[in-house]
Residue, then its C-alpha position, 0 to 999 in steps of 0.5 A: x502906092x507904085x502903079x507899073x505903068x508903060x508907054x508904047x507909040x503906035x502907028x494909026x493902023x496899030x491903034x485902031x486895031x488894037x481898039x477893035x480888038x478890045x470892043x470898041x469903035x472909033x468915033x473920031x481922031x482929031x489932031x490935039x485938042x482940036x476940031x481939026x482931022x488927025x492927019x499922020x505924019x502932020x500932026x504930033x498929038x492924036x486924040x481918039x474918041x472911042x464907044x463900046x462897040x454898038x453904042 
C-alpha cells in the first residue's frame, strides 16, 4: 500500500489560517516538545495543540 503523502513549510500566520479554515482553534504553539512558547525565527520545531472550534 502506497500512501501519496506531501510536506509543505508553513509560516505561523499560513498555518493558523489554514487551522481556521478547517474548524479548528489554536490551543497552544509551544517550541518542540517543550513547555516553552513557539518563538518564530528562534525555534525550529513547533508543536501546535489545535480543538475542533467551540470545544
Amino acid at each position: 500500500m502506497r500512501l501519496p503523502i506531501q510536506f509543505r513549510l508553513a509560516t505561523r500566520d499560513e498555518f493558523a489560517l489554514l487551522a481556521s479554515l478547517a474548524g479548528f482553534d489554536i490551543v497552544s504553539i509551544t517550541a518542540g516538545f517543550t513547555a516553552e512558547p513557539y518563538r518564530e525565527g528562534e525555534c525550529r520545531t513547533a508543536v501546535w495543540t489545535l480543538a475542533p472550534r467551540g470545544a
